[in-house]
N, C-alpha and C positions, 0 to 999 in steps of 0.2 A: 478428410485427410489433414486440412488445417488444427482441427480439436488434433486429432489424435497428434501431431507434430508438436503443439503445444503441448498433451499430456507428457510425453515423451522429454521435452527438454527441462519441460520443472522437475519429473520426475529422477532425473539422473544430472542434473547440472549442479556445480559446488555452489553457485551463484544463490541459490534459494535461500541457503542459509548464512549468507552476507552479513545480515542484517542482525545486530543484536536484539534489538525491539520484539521480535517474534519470540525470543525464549518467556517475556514478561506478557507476554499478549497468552499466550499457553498457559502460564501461572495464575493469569488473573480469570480465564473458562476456568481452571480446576478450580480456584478459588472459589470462583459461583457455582459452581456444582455442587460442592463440599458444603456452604452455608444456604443454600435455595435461598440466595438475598444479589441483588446488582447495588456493589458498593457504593453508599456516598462519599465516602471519605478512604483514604487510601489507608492500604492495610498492609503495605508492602517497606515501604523506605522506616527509617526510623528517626530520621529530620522532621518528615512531614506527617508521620502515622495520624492519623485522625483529624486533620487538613481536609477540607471538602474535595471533594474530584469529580470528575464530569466526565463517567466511564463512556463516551459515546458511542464505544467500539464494542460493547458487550454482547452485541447476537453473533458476530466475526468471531470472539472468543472463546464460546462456546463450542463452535463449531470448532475452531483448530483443536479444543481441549479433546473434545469427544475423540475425531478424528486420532489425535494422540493415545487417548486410552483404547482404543480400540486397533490400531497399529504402529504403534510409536509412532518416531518420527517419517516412516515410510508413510503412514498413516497421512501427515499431515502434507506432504510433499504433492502427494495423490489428492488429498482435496484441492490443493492450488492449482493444481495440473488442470482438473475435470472443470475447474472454474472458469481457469485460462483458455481450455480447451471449445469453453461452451461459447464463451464470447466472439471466438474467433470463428465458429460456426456460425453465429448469428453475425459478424460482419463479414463472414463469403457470401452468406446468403441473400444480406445486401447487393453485393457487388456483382454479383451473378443478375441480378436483374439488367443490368443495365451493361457489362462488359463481358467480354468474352475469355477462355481461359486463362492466354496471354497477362489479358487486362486484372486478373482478379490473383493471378501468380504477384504482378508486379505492386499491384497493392498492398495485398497480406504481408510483403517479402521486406516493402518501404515502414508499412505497420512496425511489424515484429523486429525490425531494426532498431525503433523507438522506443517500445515496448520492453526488448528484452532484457535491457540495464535494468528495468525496477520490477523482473518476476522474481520478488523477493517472498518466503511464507508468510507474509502480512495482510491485513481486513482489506487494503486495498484492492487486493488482486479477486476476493469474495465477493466485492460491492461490482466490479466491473463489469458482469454477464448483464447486470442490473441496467448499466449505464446504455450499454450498446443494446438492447430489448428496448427500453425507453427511448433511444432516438430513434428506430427501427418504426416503433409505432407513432412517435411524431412526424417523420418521413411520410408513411403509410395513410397518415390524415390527410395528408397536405397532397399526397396524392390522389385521394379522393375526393378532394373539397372540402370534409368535413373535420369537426371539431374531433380531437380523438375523443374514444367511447371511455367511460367516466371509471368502468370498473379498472383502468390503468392504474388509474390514481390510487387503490390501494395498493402495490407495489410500496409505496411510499411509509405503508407502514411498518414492511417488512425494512427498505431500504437504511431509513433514517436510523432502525437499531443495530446497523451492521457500520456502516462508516460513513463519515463526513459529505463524503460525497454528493450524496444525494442533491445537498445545494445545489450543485449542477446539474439536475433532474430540474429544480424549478424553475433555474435559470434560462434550463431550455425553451424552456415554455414560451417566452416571452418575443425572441424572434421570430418565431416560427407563426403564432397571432398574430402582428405586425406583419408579417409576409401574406396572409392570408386575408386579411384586412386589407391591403393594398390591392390583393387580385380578386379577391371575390368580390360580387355585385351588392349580393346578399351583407352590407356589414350589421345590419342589426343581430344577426342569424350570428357571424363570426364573434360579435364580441358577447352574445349568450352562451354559445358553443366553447369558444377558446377560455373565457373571462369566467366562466363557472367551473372547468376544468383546474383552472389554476388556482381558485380558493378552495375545492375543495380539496386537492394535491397537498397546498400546503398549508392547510388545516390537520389534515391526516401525518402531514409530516410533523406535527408534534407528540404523536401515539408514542410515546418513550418515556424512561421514565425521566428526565429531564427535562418535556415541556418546550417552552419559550425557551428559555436555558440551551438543549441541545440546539432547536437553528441558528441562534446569538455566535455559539460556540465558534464554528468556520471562521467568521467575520473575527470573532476576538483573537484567535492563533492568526489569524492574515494581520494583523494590527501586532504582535509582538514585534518587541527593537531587537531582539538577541537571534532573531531569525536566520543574519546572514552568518550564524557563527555556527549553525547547523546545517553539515553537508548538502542533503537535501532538499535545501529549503534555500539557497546559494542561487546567485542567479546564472546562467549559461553561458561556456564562455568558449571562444572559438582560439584560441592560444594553441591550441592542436586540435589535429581534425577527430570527428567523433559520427557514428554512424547519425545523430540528430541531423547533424548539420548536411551528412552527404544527402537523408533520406530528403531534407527542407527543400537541396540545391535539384535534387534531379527533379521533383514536384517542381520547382518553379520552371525547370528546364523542360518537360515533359508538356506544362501548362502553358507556357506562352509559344512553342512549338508549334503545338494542337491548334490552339487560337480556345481554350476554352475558356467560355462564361460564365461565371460562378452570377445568380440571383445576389443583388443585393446586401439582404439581410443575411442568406448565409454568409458571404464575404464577410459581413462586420463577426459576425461569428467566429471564422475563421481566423480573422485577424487577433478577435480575444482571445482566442485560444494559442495563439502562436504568440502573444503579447506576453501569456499567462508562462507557458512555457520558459517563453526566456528569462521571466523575471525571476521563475524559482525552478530550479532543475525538478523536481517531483510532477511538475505540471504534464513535461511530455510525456508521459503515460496518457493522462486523456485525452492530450492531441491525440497522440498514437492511434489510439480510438476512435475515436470521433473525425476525424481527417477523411480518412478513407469511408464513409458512410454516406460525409457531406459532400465528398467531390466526385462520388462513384455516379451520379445522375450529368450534373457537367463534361466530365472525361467521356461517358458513356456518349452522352449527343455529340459531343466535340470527333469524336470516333466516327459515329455510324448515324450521320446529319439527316437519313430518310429515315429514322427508329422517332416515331412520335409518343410512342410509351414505353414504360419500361416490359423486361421479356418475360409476362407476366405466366404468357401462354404462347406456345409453339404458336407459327403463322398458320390460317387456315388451308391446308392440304397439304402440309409439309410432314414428309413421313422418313424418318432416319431407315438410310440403308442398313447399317446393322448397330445394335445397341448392347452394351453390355446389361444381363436383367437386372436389376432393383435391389432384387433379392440377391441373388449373386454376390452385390456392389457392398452391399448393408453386411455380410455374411464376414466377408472380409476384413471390413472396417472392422466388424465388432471384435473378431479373432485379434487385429492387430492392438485392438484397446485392450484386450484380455491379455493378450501378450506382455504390454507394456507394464498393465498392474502385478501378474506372477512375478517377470522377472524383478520388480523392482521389491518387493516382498522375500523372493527366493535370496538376495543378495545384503544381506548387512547391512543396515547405512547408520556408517559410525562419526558421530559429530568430529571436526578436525576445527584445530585453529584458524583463527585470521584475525583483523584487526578490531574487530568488534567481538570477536570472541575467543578470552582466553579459556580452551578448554583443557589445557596442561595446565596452566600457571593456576589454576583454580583447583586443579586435582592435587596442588601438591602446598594448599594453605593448612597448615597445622589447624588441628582441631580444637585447640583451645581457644584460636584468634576467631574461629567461623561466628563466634556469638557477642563477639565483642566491637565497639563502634571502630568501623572502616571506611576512610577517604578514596573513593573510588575511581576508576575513568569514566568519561560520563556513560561513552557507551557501551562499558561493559556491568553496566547497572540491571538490564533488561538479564544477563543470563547470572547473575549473583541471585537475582529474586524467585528464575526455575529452579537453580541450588539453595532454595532455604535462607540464604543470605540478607539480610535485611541491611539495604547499600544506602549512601550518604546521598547517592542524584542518581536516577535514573534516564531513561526516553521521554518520560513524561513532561515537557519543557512549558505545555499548558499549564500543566499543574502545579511545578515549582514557581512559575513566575519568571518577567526579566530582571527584577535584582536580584533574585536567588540564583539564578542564571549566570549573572553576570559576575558577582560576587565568587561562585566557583569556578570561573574559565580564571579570576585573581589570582586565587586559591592553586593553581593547577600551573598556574604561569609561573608561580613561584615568586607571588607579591605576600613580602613577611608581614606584613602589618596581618591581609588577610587572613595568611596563614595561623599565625599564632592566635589571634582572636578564633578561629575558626574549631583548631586543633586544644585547644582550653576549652570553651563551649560545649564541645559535644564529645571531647576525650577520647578525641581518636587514637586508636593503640595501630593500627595499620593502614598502609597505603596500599592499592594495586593499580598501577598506572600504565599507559602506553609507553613506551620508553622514549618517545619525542618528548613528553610532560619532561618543561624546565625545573618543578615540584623535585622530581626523581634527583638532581643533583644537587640541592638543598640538603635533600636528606641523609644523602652520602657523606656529608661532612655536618651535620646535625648529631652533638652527641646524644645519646641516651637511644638511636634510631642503627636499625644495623637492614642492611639488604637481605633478603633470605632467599630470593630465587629471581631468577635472570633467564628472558629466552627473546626471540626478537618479536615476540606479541603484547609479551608485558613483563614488568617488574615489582617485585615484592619486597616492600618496607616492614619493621616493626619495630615498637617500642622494645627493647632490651628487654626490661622491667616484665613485659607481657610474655616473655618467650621463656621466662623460667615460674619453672612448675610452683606452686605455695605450697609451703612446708607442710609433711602429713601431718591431719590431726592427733595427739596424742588419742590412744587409748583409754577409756574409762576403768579404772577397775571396778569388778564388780565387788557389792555391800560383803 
């Protein structure tokens, strides 16, 4: 019921397509489909075209492409969904061990609070099944005593070609050794067991085509300065209440309630991850995840103080009065996931505006301006590049850098020095900006610059000079 709930809300929520970044994530699967090459160098912008780039997102890509070609955008909403959906199946099934319906409702329900600001179409949401199956089976070690079993660890070479993430796969590693180490007898046995897991892990986690390169990469995007100028990447801020902060407040209320005892190492865990969270909004997504996995065993004993394992197997001679069948239960679910993919295929899903994507203001750029150099907003860079449009900055902020970064948040503020070096340089003949860009009112009283369309997503500049047609060629006569 939880998949199928998550299938259900990506696949019919405006929220999916938020995100401008996913129309450039889509462009750049067809683009490797198209050349059977994963780019070194960017093939998109026309600032930076043949600028090295560090596509680390490339097996996420493909998949949104494919998914694309094969049912448009329905297509792509339904992969997030089934992703979404799978994750959250793997952390009931968690939580099922150790809590009762109750307990496993109020879980999921504090999750998907956290969670559901960033089900946006992005690699993100692809890599997370990933994330929550890998803590699943490091739980599942540590429940056993032993080291997890070694074929995990290729996982990792699926993971690391899908998204960044994965860092937090090896990361995990590390407490959970250290927890195991402290409690078992055996440490020679643990640090053979845990300490071989972890080289081989992330050895495997360089199976990409970037090597040393992609695991460097995380740490280098955590180390840019222009970070806190991207939403995202901003750190949390309680100035108004927000479902993060209520799901934070009733876990700590829930928790010291209960009287539960979080182990140790998980705690320090815990605490990185809620560290991580608030320093950058993007974070709480993996708390989201990972929260409810690490505290489903503490909440669970704190609950039910005579349960000395988790509820791996019904009690010996416990026989339910009446159950509903299996099959029955599966039969239903399945119908209800069939349901969700017909109608969401039966019904149109036609791209609409917002603030990351102008999809009016871009349907009504004359055709002569589409090939000519364009000063853009940053984040309407990702859907100029699905439209053919080769933009001035995109999503890509690893890639342009933090002076190039910074230089165009100048640029966009409406600092002239920048401006004019910038608009010389690369002969920008158009603007398309968000209408807060102080840029947009520069240009309004900039001669030779005339406005050409206005809506409250975005606004359209252009050079005068570019908007009238060049004289026809004379005719040849012929000899």
């Amino acid at each position: 019921m939880a998949a199928i709930t998550l299938l259900a809300v990506a696949a019919f929520s405006a929220r999916v397509f938020i995100d401008g970044d996913t129309n450039w994530h889509v462009a750049s699967g067809r683009w490797i489909l198209a050349h059977h090459l994963i780019p070194a160098t960017d093939p998109f912008s026309f600032t930076y075209v043949g600028k090295p780039w560090v596509a680390h997102e490339w097996g996420s890509e493909v998949m949104m492409a494919l998914a694309y070609l094969a049912g448009g955008w329905s297509g792509v909403v339904l992969l997030i969904g089934v992703a979404a959906g799978t994750a959250y199946a793997l952390i009931a099934k968690e939580l099922r061990l150790w809590m009762g319906p109750l307990g496993q409702v109020i879980g999921l329900g504090l999750s998907f609070a956290c969670l559901q600001p960033f089900l946006f179409a992005r690699p993100h949401i692809l890599a997370t099944p990933l994330l929550v199956f890998w803590t699943a089976c490091l739980l599942d070690a540590r429940r056993k005593g032993r080291g997890p079993p070694l074929e995990l660890a290729l996982l990792m070479v699926l993971w690391a070609n899908l998204h960044a993430s994965f860092i937090f796969g090896l990361g995990l590693i590390g407490p959970f050794a250290l927890e195991a180490l402290v409690e078992q007898p055996d440490k020679l046995r643990v640090i053979r067991e845990w300490g071989f897991f972890g080289i081989i892990a992330t050895a495997l986690s360089l199976a990409t085509p970037h090597g040393i390169t992609g695991l460097e990469f995380p740490f280098f995007v955590l180390g840019m300065k222009v970070l806190p100028n991207i939403l995202e990447w901003r750190g949390a801020t309680f100035q108004q209440p927000t479902l993060f902060e209520g799901a934070l407040l009733i876990t700590l209320f829930l928790g010291l309630w209960r009287g539960v005892r979080v182990p140790p190492f998980r705690l320090i865990l815990l605490v990185a991850l809620v560290h991580m969270a608030l320093q950058h909004v993007r974070q709480e997504a993996v708390l989201a995840v990972l929260a409810p996995m690490l505290l489903a065993e503490p909440f669970g004993r704190a609950l039910n103080p005579d349960r000395a394992s988790p509820r791996l197997v019904p009690p010996v001679g416990w026989k339910p009065a009446w159950r509903v069948p299996s099959v029955l239960v599966a039969s239903v679910l399945a119908v209800g996931a069939a349901a969700v993919v017909v109608t969401r295929f039966a019904i149109p899903l036609v791209r609409t505006d917002n603030g990351n994507v102008p999809v009016t203001a871009v349907a009504h750029i004359p055709a002569r301006l589409l090939t000519q150099p364009v000063f853009n907003e940053y984040a309407f860079g990702g859907y100029l590049i699905f439209k053919g449009v080769k933009p001035y900055v995109d999503g890509r902020a690893d890639m342009y850098g933090d002076s190039w970064v910074q230089d165009y948040l100048a640029i966009a503020g409406g600092a002239q020095p920048n401006v004019d070096k910038a608009f010389k340089r690369w002969n920008i003949t158009w603007t398309i900006l968000s209408p807060r860009e102080p840029l947009i009112h520069m240009l309004d009283t900039r001669p030779g610059w005339k406005r050409i369309y206005t809506d409250s997503f975005a606004v359209i500049h252009a050079r005068t000079d570019a908007l009238t047609p060049p004289p026809p060629t004379p005719a040849k006569r012929a000899p």
